[in-house]
C-alpha positions in Angstrom: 138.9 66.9 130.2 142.2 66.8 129.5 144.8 69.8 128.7 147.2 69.7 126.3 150.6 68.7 127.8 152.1 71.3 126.5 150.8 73.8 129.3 150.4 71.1 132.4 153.6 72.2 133.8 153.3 76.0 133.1 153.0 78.0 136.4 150.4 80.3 136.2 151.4 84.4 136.8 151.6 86.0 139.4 151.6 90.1 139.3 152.3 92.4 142.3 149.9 91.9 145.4 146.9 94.4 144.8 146.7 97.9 147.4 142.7 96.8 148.4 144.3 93.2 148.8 147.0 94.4 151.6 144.9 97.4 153.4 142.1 94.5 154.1 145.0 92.0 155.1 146.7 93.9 157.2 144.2 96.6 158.2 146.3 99.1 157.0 144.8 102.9 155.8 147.6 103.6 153.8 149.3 101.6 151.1 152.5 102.3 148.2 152.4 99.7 145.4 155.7 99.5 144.2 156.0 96.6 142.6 154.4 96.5 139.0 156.0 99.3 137.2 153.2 101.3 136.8 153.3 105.4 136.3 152.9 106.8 139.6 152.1 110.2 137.8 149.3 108.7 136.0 148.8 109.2 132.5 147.9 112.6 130.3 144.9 114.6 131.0 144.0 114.1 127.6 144.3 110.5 127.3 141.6 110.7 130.4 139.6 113.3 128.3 139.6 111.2 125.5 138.4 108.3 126.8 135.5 110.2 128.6 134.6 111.5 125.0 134.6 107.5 124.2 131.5 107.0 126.5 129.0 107.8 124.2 130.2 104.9 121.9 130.6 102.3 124.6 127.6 100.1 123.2 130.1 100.3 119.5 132.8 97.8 118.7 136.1 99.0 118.1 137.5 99.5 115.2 139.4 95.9 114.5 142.3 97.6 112.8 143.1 100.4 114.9 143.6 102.6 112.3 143.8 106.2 113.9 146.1 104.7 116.5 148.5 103.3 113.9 148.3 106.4 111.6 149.3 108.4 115.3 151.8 105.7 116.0 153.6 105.6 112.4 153.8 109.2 112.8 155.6 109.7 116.2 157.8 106.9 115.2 158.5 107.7 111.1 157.2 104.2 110.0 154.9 103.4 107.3 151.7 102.2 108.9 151.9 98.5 107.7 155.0 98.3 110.2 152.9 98.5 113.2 150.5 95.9 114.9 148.5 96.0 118.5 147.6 94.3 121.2 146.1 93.9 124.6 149.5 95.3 126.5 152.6 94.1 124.3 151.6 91.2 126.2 149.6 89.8 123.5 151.9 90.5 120.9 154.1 88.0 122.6 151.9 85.9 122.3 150.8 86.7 118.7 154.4 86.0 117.9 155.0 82.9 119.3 151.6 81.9 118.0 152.5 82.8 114.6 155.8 81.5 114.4 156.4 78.4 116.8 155.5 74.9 116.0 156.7 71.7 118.4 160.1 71.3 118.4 161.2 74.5 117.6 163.7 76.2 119.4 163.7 80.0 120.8 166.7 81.7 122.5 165.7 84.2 125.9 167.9 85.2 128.9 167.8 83.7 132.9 166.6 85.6 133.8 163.8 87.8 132.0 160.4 88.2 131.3 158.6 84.7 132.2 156.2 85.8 129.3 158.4 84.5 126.5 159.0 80.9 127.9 155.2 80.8 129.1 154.2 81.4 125.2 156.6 79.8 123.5 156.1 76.4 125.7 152.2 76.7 124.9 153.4 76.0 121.2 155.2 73.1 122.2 158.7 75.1 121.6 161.8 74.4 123.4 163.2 77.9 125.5 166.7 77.9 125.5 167.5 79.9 128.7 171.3 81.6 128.1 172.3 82.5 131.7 172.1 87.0 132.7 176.4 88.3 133.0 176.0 90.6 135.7 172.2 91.1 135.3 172.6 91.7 131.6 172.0 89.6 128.6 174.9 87.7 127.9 174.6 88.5 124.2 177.7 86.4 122.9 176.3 83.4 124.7 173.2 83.8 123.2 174.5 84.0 119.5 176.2 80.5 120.3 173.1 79.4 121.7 171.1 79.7 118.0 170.9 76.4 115.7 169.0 75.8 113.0 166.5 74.8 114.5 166.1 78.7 116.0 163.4 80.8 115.5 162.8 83.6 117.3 165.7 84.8 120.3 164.2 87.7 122.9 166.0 90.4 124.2 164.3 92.6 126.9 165.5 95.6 126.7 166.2 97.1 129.7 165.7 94.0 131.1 163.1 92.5 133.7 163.5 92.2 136.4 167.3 93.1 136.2 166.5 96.8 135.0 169.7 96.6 132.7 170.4 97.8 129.6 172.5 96.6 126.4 173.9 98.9 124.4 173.2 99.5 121.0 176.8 98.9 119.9 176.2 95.6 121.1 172.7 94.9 120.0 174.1 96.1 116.5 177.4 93.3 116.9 175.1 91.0 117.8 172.3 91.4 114.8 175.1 91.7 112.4 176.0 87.9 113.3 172.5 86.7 113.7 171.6 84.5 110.9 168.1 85.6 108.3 166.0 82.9 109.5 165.6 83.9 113.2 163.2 86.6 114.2 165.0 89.1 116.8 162.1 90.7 119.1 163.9 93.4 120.9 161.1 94.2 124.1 161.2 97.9 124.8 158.7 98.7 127.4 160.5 100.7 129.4 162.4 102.4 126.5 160.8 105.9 127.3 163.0 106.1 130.3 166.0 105.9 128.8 168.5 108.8 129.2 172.0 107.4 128.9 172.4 108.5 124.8 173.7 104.4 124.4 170.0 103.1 123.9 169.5 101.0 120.6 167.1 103.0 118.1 165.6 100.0 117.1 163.5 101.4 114.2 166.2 102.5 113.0 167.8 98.9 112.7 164.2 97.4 111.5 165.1 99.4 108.6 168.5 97.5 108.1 167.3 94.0 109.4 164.0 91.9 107.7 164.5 89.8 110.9 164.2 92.2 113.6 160.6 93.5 116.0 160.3 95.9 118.5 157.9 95.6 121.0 156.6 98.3 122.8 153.2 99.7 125.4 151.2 102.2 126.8 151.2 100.7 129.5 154.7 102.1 131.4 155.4 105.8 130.8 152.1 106.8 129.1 150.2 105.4 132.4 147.9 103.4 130.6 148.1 100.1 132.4 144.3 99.3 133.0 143.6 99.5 129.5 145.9 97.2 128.4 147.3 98.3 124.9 150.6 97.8 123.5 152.3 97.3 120.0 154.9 95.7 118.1 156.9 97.7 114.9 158.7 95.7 112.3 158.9 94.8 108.5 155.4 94.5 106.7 155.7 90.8 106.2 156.4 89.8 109.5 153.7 92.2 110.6 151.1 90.5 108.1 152.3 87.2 109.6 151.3 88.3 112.9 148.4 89.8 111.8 147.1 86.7 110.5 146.6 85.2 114.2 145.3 88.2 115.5 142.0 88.0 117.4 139.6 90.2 115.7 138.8 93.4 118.2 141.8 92.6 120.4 141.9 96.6 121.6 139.4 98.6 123.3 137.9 102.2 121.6 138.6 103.1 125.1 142.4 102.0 124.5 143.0 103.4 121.1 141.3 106.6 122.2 143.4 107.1 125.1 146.5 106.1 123.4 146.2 108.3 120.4 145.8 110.8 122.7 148.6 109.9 125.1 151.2 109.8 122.4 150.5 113.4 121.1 151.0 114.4 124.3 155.0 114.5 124.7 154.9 117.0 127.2 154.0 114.5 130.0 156.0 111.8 128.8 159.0 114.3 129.0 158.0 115.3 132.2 157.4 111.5 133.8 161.1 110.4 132.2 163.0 113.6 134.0 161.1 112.7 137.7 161.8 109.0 137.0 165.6 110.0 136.5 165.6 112.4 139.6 163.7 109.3 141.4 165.9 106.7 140.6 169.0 108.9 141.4 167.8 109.7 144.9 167.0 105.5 145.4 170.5 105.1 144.2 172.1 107.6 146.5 169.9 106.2 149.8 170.8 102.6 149.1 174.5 103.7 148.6 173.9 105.6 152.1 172.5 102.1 153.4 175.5 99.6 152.4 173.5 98.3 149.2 174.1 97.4 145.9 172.0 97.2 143.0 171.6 96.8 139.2 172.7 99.5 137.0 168.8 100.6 136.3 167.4 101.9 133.1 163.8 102.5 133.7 161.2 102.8 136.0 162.2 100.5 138.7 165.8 98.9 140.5 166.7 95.7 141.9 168.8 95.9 144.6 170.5 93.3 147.2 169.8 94.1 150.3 171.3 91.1 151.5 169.0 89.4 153.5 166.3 86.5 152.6 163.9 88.7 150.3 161.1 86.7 151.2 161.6 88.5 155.1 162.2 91.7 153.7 159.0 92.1 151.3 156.7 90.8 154.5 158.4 93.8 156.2 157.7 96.3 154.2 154.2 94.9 153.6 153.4 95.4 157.4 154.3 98.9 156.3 152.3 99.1 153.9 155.0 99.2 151.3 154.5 96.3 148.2 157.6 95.9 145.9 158.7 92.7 144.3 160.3 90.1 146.2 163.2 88.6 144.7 162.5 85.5 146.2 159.7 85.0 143.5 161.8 85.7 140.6 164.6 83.5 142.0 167.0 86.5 143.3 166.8 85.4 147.1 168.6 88.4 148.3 167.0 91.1 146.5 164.0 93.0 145.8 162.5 95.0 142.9 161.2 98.4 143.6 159.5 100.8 141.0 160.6 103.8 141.4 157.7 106.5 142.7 156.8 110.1 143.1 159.2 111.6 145.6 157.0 111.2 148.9 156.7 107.7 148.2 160.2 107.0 147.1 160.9 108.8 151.1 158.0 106.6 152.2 159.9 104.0 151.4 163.4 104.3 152.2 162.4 105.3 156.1 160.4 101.7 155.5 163.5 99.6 154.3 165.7 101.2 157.0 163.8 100.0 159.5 163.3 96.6 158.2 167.0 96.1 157.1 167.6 96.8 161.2 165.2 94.2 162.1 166.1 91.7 159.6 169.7 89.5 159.9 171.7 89.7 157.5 172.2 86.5 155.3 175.0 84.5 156.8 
């Protein structure tokens, strides 16, 4: 059997080495997974209880539209509820969109480099990724405005940015929509938004109010600690949301998911509480790799890249021995650097003794 040759050359991939993975490896007791972004508070106590109040109905479909969810999502957010659409993780609502909206040939505009999640999707359609070089680990937004044709459909801006961690503004996402032209779709990708605390952040629903042409994407998955049960969501105009809808698979989220994630948002309490220790978190990172000789990415959310200026590739198999897993920037094409999510306070100290002993046993890239 043959594939279609629009996905022969896709890689396939590849997430954060799994903790039971590296303690069997390496016969190590103790192990600090750093490397996939997830909360390392958890999530709310209610989004746990409400999923244990979901057993009863495990032998029960879901309900296909979600429709407590969206009525808890509309009203955090002040949308109308035919604005909003889920997924499994906002994962899937990449993939919805490119589904929905790319035929062969089409073009679609995304940064080098980002999310591989966009170019993975948008290839399976038999679309052409235009890939506008980072400036300084940021999207180069000018570059990407002269990047759009006619034959444009959708451009994606992750915002803050993976793996970079950097943010634009919203004066310049707001330049940049201004010039964009009707017929492209904008998906703005705010996973990590919740993290945010510089007061320059884009309020993207407020601009899907002023632009047809403009999605944000967003999940459950980062600050609310929901990770396992994949379950994210996309806000935008009603007719682009219908489109999407239309390619939707029926059942796509869990009762488990909606349950927990109707809780989770109500609960603003934790997510306040996650944001402030991610800030004091990524502070004391910054401060230890200043301490260290090392530079990194202005970071907006949960996690920092930073050059530690040695082949990654040596440094991650360090760390790993220590039973530390970050990303290694030698998978995502930054050969000096790594990507570290930023975690409670022991592990954050956990991991800085880790690096400074790697760092002395490592040479420095000539």
């Amino acid at each position: 059997m043959q594939p279609k040759q629009t996905i022969v050359h896709l890689p396939v991939y590849q997430p954060g080495k799994p903790i039971e993975e590296v303690k069997r490896e390496l016969g190590l007791k103790e192990v600090i997974k750093l490397a996939s972004n997830e909360n390392p508070f958890g999530s709310s106590p209610k989004a746990r209880a409400a999923i244990e109040d979901e057993l009863s109905n495990i032998s029960l479909y879901p309900d296909g539209g979600a429709v407590e969810l969206t009525a808890a999502v509309a009203n955090h957010l002040d949308v109308q509820t035919n604005q909003i659409i889920f997924g499994a993780g906002s994962d899937e609502v990449i993939l919805m969109l490119a589904r929905a909206f790319l035929v062969q040939g089409d073009e679609t505009v995304m940064a080098t480099h980002t999310f591989p999640q966009y170019k993975h999707n948008c290839e399976i359609e038999g679309a052409i990724s235009i890939e506008v070089p980072l400036r300084d680990g940021t999207h180069d937004l000018d570059a990407m405005l002269a990047a759009i044709t006619d034959k444009t459909k959708i451009v994606w801006i992750c915002n803050p940015n993976n793996p970079t961690g950097t943010m634009n503004t919203d004066a310049e996402i707001k330049t940049f929509l201004a010039k964009v032209p009707a017929h492209v779709l904008v998906v703005l990708d705010e996973a990590y938004c919740e993290y945010n605390t510089t007061g320059e952040y884009p309020n993207s629903i407020e601009l899907i109010g002023q632009y047809r042409n403009v999605i944000a994407l967003r999940t459950f998955s980062k600050i609310y600690g929901l990770a396992s049960l994949r379950i994210g969501y996309g806000v935008g105009h009603p007719d682009v949301i219908r489109s999407i809808n239309q390619v939707r698979e029926p059942f796509n989220t869990t009762r488990f998911a909606q349950a927990a994630a109707v809780a989770a948002i109500k609960d603003q309490d934790f997510i306040n509480s996650c944001r402030e220790a991610n800030t004091a978190g990524l502070q004391y990172l910054t401060e230890q790799f200043d301490k260290l000789g090392l530079t990194a990415f202005p970071a907006h959310g949960n996690f920092i890249m930073v050059n530690v200026g040695r082949p990654a590739g040596a440094v991650f198999d360090g760390l790993l021995r220590k039973g530390i897993i970050v990303r290694g920037g030698h998978q995502l094409d930054f050969p000096t650097s790594i990507r570290v999510t930023i975690g409670n306070r022991e592990q954050n100290e956990k991991f800085i003794a880790a690096l400074t002993a790697v760092l002395a046993d490592v040479a420095v890239q000539a």
